[in-house]
C-alpha positions in Angstrom: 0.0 0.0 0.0 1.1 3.8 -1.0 2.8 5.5 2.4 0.6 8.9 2.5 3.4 11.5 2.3 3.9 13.8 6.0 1.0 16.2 6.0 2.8 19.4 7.7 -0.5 20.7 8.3 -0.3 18.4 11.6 2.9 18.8 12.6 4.4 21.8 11.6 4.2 25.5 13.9 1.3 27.2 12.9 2.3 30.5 12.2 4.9 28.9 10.2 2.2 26.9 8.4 -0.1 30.4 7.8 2.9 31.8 6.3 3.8 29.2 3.9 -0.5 28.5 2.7 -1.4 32.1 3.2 1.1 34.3 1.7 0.8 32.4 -1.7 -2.7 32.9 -2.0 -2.2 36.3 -1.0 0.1 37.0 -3.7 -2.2 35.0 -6.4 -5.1 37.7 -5.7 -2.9 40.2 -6.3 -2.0 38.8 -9.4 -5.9 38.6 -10.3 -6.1 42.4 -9.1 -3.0 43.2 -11.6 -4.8 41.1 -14.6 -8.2 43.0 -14.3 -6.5 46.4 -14.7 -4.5 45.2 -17.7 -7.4 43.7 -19.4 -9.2 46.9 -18.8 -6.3 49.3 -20.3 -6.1 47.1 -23.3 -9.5 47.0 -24.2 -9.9 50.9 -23.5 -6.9 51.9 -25.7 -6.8 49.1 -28.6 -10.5 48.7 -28.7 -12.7 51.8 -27.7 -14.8 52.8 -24.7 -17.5 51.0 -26.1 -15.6 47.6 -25.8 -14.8 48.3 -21.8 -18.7 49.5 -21.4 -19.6 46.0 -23.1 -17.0 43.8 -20.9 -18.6 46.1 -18.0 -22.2 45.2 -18.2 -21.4 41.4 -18.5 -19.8 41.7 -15.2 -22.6 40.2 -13.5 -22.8 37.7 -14.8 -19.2 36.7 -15.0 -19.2 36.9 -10.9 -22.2 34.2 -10.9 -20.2 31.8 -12.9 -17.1 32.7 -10.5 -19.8 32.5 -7.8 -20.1 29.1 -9.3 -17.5 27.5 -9.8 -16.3 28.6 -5.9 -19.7 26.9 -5.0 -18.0 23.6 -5.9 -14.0 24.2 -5.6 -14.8 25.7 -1.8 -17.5 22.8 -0.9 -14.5 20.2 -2.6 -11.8 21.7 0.0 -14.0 21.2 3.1 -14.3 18.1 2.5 -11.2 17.3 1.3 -9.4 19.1 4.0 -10.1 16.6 6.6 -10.2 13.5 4.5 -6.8 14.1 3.7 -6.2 15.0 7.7 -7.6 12.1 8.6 -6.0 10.1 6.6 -9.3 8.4 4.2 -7.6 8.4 1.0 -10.7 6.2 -0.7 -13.0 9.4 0.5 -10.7 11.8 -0.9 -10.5 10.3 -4.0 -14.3 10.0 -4.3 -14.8 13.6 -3.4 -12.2 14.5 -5.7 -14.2 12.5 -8.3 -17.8 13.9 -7.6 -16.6 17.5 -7.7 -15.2 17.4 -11.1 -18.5 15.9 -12.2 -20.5 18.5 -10.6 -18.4 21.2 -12.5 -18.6 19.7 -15.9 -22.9 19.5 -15.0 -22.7 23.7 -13.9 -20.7 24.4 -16.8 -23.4 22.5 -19.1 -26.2 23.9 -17.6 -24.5 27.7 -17.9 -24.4 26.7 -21.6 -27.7 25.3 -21.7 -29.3 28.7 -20.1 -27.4 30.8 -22.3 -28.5 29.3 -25.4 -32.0 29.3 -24.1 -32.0 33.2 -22.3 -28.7 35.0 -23.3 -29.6 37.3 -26.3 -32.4 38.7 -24.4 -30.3 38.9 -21.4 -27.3 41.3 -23.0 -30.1 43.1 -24.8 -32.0 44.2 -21.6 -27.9 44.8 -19.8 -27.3 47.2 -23.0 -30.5 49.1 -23.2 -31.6 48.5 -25.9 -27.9 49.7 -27.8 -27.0 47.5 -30.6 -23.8 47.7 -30.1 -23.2 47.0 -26.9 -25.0 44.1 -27.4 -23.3 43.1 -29.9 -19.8 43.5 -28.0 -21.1 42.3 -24.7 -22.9 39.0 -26.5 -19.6 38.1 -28.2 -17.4 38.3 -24.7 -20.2 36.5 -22.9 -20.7 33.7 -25.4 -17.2 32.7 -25.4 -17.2 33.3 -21.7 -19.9 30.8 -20.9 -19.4 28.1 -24.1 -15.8 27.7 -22.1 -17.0 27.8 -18.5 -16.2 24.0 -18.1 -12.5 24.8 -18.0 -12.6 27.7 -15.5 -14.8 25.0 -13.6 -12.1 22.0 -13.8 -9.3 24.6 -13.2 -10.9 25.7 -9.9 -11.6 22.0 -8.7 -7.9 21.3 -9.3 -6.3 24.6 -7.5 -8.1 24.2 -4.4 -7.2 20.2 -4.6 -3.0 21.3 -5.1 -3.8 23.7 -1.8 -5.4 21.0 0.3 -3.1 18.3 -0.7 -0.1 21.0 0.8 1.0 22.1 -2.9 0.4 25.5 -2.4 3.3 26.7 -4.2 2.5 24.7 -7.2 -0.9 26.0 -7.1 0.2 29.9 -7.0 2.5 29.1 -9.4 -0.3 27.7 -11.8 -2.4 30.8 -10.8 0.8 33.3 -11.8 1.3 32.0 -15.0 -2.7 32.0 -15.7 -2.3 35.7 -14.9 0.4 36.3 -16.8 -0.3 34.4 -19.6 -3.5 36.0 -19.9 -2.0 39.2 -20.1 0.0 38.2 -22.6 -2.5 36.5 -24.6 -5.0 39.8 -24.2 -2.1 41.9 -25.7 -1.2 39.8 -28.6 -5.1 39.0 -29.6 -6.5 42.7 -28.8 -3.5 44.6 -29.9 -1.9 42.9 -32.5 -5.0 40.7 -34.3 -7.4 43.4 -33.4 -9.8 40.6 -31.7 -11.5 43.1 -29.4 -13.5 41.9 -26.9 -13.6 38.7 -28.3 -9.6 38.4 -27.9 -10.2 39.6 -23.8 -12.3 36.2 -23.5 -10.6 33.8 -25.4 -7.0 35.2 -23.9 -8.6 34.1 -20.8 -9.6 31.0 -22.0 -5.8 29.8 -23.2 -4.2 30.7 -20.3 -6.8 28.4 -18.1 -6.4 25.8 -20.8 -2.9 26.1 -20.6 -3.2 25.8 -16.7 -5.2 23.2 -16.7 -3.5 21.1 -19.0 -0.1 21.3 -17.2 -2.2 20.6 -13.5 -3.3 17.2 -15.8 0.2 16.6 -16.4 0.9 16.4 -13.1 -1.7 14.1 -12.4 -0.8 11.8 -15.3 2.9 11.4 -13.9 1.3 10.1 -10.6 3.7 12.7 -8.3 -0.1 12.9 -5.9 -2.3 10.3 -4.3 -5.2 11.9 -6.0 -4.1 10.9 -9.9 -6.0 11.3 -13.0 -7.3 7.7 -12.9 -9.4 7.9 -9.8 -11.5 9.8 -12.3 -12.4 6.6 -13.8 -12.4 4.4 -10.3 -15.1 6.8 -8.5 -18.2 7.7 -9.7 -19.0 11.3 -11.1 -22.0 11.8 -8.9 -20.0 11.2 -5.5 -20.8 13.8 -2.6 -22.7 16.2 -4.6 -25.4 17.2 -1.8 -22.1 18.0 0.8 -20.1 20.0 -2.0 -23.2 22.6 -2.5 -23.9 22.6 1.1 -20.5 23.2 2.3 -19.3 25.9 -0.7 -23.0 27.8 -1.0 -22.0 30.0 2.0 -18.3 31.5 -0.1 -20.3 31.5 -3.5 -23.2 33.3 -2.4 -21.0 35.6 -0.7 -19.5 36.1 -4.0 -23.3 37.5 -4.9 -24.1 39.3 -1.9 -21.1 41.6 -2.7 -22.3 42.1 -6.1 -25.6 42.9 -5.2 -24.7 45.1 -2.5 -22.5 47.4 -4.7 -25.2 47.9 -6.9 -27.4 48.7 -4.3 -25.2 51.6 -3.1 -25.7 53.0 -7.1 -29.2 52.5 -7.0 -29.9 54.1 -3.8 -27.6 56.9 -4.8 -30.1 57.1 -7.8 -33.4 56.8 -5.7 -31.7 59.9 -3.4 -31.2 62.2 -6.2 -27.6 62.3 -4.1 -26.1 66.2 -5.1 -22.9 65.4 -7.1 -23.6 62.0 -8.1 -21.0 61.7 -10.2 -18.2 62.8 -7.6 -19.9 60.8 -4.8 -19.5 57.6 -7.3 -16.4 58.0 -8.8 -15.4 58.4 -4.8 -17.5 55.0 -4.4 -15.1 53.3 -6.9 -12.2 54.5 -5.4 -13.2 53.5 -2.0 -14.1 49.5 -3.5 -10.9 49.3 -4.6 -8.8 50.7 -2.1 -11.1 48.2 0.6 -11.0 45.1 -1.9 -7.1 45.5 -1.9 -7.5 45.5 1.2 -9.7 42.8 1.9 -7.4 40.4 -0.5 -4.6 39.2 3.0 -8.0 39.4 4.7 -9.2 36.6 2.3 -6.0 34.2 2.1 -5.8 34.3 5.6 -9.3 32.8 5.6 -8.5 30.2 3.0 -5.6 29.1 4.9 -7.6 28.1 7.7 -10.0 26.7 6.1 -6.8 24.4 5.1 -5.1 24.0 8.3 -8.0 23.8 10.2 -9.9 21.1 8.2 -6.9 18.7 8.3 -6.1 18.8 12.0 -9.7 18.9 13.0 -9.9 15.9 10.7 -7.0 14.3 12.1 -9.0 14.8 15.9 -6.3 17.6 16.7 -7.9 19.9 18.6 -5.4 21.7 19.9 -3.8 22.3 17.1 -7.4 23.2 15.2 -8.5 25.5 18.2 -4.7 26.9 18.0 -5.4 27.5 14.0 -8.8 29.3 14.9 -6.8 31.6 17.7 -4.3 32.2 15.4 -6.7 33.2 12.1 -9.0 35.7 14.9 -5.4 37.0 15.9 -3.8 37.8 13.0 -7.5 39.0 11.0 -8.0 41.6 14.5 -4.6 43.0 14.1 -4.6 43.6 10.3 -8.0 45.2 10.3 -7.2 47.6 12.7 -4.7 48.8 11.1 -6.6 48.7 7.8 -9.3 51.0 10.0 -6.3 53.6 11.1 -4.5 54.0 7.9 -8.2 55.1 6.2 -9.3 56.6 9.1 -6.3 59.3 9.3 -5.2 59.3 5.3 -8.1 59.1 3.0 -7.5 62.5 1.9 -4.1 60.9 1.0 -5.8 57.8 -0.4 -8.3 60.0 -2.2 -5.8 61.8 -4.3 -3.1 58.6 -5.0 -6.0 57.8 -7.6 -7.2 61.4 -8.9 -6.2 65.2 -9.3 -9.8 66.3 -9.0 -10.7 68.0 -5.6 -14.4 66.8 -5.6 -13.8 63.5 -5.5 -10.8 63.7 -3.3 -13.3 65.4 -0.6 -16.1 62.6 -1.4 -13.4 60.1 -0.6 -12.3 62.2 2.4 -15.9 62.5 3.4 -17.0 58.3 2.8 -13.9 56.4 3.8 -14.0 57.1 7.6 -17.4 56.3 7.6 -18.0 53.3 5.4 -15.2 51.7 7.8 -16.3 52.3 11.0 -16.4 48.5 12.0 -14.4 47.3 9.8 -11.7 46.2 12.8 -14.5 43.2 14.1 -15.6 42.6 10.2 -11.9 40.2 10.2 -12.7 38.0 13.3 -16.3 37.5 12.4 -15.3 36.3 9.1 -12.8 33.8 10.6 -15.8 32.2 12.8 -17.6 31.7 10.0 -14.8 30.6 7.9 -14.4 28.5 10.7 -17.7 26.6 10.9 -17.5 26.0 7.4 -14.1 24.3 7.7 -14.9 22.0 10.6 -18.0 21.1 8.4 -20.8 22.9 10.1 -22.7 24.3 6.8 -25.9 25.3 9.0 -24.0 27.8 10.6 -21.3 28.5 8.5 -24.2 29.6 5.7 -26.0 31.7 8.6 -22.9 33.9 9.5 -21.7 34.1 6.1 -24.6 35.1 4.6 -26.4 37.3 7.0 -24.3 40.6 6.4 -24.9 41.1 2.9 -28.6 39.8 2.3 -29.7 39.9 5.8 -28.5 43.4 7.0 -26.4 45.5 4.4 -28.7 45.5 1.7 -32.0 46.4 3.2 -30.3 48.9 5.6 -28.5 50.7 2.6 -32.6 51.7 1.4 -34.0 52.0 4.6 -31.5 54.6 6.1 -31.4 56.4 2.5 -35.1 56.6 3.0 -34.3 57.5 7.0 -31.1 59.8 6.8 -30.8 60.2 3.5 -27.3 60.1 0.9 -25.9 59.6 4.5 -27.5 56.7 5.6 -25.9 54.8 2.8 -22.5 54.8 4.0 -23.5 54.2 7.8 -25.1 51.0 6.4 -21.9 48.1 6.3 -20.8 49.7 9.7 -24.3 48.9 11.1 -24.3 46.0 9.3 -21.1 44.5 10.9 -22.6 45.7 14.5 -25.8 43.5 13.6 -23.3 40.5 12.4 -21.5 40.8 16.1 -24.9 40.4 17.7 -25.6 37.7 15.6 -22.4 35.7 16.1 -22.8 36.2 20.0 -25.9 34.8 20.1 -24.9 31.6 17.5 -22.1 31.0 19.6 -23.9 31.2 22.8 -26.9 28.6 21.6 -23.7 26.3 20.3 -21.9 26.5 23.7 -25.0 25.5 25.3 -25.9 22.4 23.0 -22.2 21.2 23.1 -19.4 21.3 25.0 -17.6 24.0 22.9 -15.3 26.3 24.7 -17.3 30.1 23.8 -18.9 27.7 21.2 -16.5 27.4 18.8 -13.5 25.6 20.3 -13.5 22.5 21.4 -12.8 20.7 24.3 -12.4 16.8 23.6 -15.7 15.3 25.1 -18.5 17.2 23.3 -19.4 16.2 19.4 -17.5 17.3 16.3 -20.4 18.1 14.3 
């Protein structure tokens, strides 16, 4: 029988271990961040405004099929995680198995609904202009007809992360950055593809990704090779992947939905200035999704480190991982909250000349970041109880801020307050979140015998 190879999510120091998962998936967002400006440039100087207004519009609906394909990569990695902690290979392999044929099934049925509802879709995004239609149905077609890669490809990143390849797996995620920025250059400035060259630059550098992550697998250098494709059914462990990874993806939605919530309550205000107050708004999303990115690889790191050893019955060294995450998120945040706090005039003009929107920026920031030095912890608890496999909760706490609280407070304060209550509503909705979290841990330490409900003790359940 194959040795399992030393899993150094159970034995090595953790901060050591958070360095060595977290910092490359820090780096990899980045990366992401970089390839979104550079696809943007090129389209808006090789192509026209017209072409980055079409790639624009189909934004929503690119995040739902990022929304889901982390709906089955994230679900996969739960799951995963603590097989491979515990030491089930056969489970592992099954799961690995099921989740690639859930995402060749949501890449079909993206297909299938675009055939059946996409024209009409971009038409109604465009407003009616032709050609904006016409741009945004072109990126969107090839978007969607190749979905099942971009599926595949996030199945087998998260898998290199929980098998303790992270470095292979940033590497894999550099060179799809990169290469897609190369690709987008060649096809959009030099063959004068357009839009059409943005989406199918993306689509080679995931092919070419994907096919090297296959190569891999083929050699057999991993315990979960290509062939247990064909030793475990396709259907394995479906219910458990969209439980476990609907809290992340719809997270993914809430986000989207929230942002334009802020625009349409801007609109429904009349807010004087509008188009200072937004261009401020933009500035501001970027600056806090920059910002949010260490936030983000701490979390998947201890969704990693967690799973194992709380899969391996570690619980000191999973209560440690959860002490360490709420740590390291409190301390970063707070110094996220200060540097915004005393420089967004600073902030403000690093991205523009124009004094308007430097004084929106100077006037929002503060207060759209109130709370933001709790928002880190409470994202590890529920980060948390999606690791340890705890999907009732884990969906609860993830999902409460955006649809629960955010949303409907951004209309009903602008109703209230006015163009002020919209910024006062993701402070408020973090101070709802906190009360929320208190009381789920409180009903969990009473039911089981979790340390402040979350850490365990030994003798109560694992569920």
């Amino acid at each position: 029988m194959t040795e399992p190879p030393n899993n150094s999510f159970l034995t090595a120091p953790l901060g050591q271990t958070y360095a060595k998962t977290a910092l490359p998936i820090i780096f990899v967002m980045g990366m992401n961040g970089l390839l979104a400006v550079a696809d943007a440039l090129f389209l808006g100087h090789y192509v026209g405004a017209q072409a980055l207004a079409a790639v624009t519009l189909m934004f929503p609906v690119y995040m739902l099929i990022v929304a889901l394909a982390t709906l089955v990569a994230s679900g996969m990695s739960s799951l995963l995680a603590r097989h491979l902690g515990g030491n089930r290979l056969p489970q592992a392999q099954a799961v690995f198995a099921g989740a690639h044929g859930l995402a060749l099934l949501m890449g079909l049925l993206l297909i299938v609904l675009f055939m059946l509802f996409g024209r009409p879709m971009v038409l109604l995004a465009a407003a009616g202009s032709g050609e904006l239609a016409q741009l945004g149905g072109v990126y969107l077609r090839i978007t969607v007809l190749f979905s099942p890669v971009l599926f595949v490809l996030s199945v087998n990143s998260d898998t290199l992360r929980n098998e303790g390849r992270v470095g292979f797996m940033a590497a894999m995620s550099l060179l799809v950055s990169l290469a897609n920025i190369g690709f987008n250059y060649i096809l959009i400035a030099h063959l004068d593809m357009g839009v059409a060259g943005s989406a199918y630059g993306t689509v080679l550098a995931q092919v070419l990704a994907l096919l090297i992550i296959t190569a891999f697998r083929v050699r057999g250098g991993t315990l979960l090779h290509i062939s247990v494709l064909g030793r475990h059914s396709l259907l394995h462990g479906w219910g458990r992947i969209l439980a476990l990874g609907a809290p992340q993806s719809l997270s993914f939605i809430g986000l989207s939905m929230g942002s334009a919530g802020i625009i349409a309550a801007l609109q429904m205000v009349s807010a004087p200035g509008y188009d200072d107050t937004v261009s401020a708004y933009g500035i501001i999303t970027r600056v806090m999704t920059f910002a949010f990115l260490p936030l983000l690889g701490v979390s998947h790191a201890m969704q990693t480190i967690t799973g194992n050893n709380y899969g391996a019955a570690l619980w000191d060294r999973s209560n440690g991982s959860l002490r360490f995450a709420l740590g390291a998120a409190l301390v970063y945040c707070a110094l996220v909250q200060g540097t915004v706090t005393l420089f967004p005039a600073q902030i403000g003009a690093a991205f523009v000349n124009d004094a308007a929107t430097i004084a929106e920026v100077t006037r929002i920031l503060p207060v759209m970041t109130l709370c933001f030095t709790i928002s880190g912890p409470l994202m590890m608890i529920a980060m948390h109880f999606q690791a340890v496999g705890d999907a009732r909760r884990a969906a609860l706490l993830g999902l409460a801020k955006p649809y629960l609280f955010a949303l409907p407070l951004t209309f009903v304060l602008a109703l209230w307050i006015g163009e002020g209550g919209i910024w006062l509503a993701g402070p408020l909705a973090e101070l709802c979140l906190l009360m929320l979290t208190i009381g789920v841990l409180t009903g969990t330490a009473r039911r089981k015998s979790l340390r402040w409900g979350i850490f365990e003790t030994g003798t109560g359940e694992t569920a």
